[in-house]
C-alpha positions, 0 to 999 in steps of 0.5 A: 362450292357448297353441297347443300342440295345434297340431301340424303333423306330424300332419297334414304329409300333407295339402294344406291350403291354399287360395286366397282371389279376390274375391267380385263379386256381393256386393261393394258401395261400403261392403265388398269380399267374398272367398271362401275357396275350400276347396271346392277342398281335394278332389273328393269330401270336403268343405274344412272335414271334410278339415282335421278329418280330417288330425288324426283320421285320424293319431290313429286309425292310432296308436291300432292299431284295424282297424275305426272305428265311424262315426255319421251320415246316410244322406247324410251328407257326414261318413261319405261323406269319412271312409270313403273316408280309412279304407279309403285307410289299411287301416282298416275303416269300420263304419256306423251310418246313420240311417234314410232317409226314402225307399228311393231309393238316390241322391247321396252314398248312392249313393256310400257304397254303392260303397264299403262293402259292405253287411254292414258298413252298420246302419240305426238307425230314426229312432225309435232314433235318440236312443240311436245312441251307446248302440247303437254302444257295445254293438256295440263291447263284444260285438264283441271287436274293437278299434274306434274309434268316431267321433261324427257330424261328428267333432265330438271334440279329435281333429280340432280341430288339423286344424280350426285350421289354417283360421285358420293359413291364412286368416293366410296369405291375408291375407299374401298379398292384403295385407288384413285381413278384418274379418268372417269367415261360416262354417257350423256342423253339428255345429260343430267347424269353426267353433269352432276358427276362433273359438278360433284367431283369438282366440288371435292377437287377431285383430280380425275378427267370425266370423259363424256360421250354425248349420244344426243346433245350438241356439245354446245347444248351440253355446256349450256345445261352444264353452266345453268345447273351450276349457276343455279345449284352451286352459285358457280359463275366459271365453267368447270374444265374437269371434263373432255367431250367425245362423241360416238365412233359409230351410229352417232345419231341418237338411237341408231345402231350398227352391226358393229355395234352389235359385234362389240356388244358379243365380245363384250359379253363373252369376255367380261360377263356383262351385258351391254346396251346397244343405244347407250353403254356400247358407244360410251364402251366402243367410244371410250376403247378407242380414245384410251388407245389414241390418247395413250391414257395412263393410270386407273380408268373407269366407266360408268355403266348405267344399264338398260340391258332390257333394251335388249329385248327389242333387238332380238334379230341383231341378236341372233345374227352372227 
């Protein structure tokens, strides 16, 4: 397997490596746990859509396009970090958002509003929602204007070089703690991320399990995007066996949250100093707490934490509650 699309000068502009410090509360005699700190990559765009970003966005400039036609929630994570990337570089994000379930404007929604003006927003009612790609497709046909259009999570091969170099610096994490991790827990939505960190680490033989907590893919959905994205960018026929997957303990639908969640997001904070996200790094925290203690895991354990503790700002009631 063959690194080629590995290409640093695509994203040479970005910062993109980030610490590694012990991870107390979960460490026990049989295993020492670490946390990745991605969260730290940038304020407002999460770790893990940053790599893919710094890939994507140099491959949309070169393109020549204006306007890039973006697909994702009300208070998608996703549209909140491109969009600020786009309007950075003089490009023009057009979105297509799916319906919210309520009409309060709050958390990243608030956000989103702030930057893209209103007339530049198309609200696709849940009921359509199955035909997004359809909708946004014709919109680019009759619209004359040269666009890019860009799926929801930016799961394409455009932003798979900017998601390999979470491998590429988990290696150099390992360099300069002087340990070799044995287990590796991340999260996947629409799964770009995690992919990329199985495919690189298999790439280099490397011999740690990655545990994947799907919060939104079916397991069969995930290996489907697995197998293409190997086929086509490493010229892999075998599905890689480096990898478990793990689904959710609590709130399994995709964007739904618990009180429990909630309570672990506290401790978690008061114990470790770091901010959590209730839809994405709680479950993979939550999940991957409890598939340690069950599985009876040994050696050196690390998560992945991706960000989005702006999230946070739209759950300011849970917050509150005690």
């Amino acid at each position: 397997m063959k690194l080629s699309v590995l290409n640093k000068e695509a994203f040479s502009a970005y910062r993109l490596h980030s610490r590694v410090h012990p991870l107390r509360s979960f460490t026990q005699d049989a295993c020492f746990c670490y946390i990745k700190r991605d969260d730290e990559l940038s304020f407002s765009i999460s770790g893990s859509k940053l790599r893919k970003y710094s890939s994507l966005i140099p491959q949309i400039i070169k393109s020549g396009v204006k306007q890039v036609l973006l697909i994702g929630g009300a208070f998608s994570n996703h549209i909140l970090g491109l969009s600020q990337l786009l309007i950075e570089n003089g490009l023009i994000p057009i979105l297509f958002l799916r319906q919210a379930g309520s009409d309060q404007i709050q958390g990243n929604l608030l956000l989103i509003k702030t930057l893209v003006d209103a007339k530049q927003i198309h609200w696709i009612s849940r009921k359509e929602w199955q035909n997004v790609e359809t909708i946004v497709r014709k919109y680019q046909e009759e619209s004359h204007i040269p666009s890019y259009i860009v799926p929801e999570g930016a799961c394409m091969e455009e932003a798979l070089p900017g998601a390999l170099t979470l491998f590429s610096d988990i290696l150099e994490n390992q360099n300069e703690l002087q340990v070799q991790f044995d287990h590796i827990f991340i999260e996947a939505g629409t799964g770009t991320q995690a992919i990329a960190l199985i495919l690189g680490m298999q790439s280099v033989l490397h011999t740690a399990k990655i545990h994947v907590v799907l919060l939104a893919d079916t397991e069969e959905a995930f290996k489907d995007k697995l197998e293409r994205f190997s086929k086509k960018t490493f010229s892999e026929q075998n599905l890689p066996s480096n990898f478990e997957i793990h689904f959710p303990k609590s709130a399994a639908s995709f964007g739904s949250v618990t009180s429990e969640g909630f309570n672990f997001l506290k401790e978690f904070a008061k114990k470790e100093g770091v901010f959590l996200d209730p839809i994405y790094s709680v479950k993979l925290f939550q999940t991957g707490y409890q598939v340690i203690r069950e599985n009876k895991l040994k050696g050196n354990i690390l998560f992945i934490h991706s960000g989005g503790a702006l999230t946070l700002m739209g759950f300011i009631p849970q917050l509150l509650s005690t």
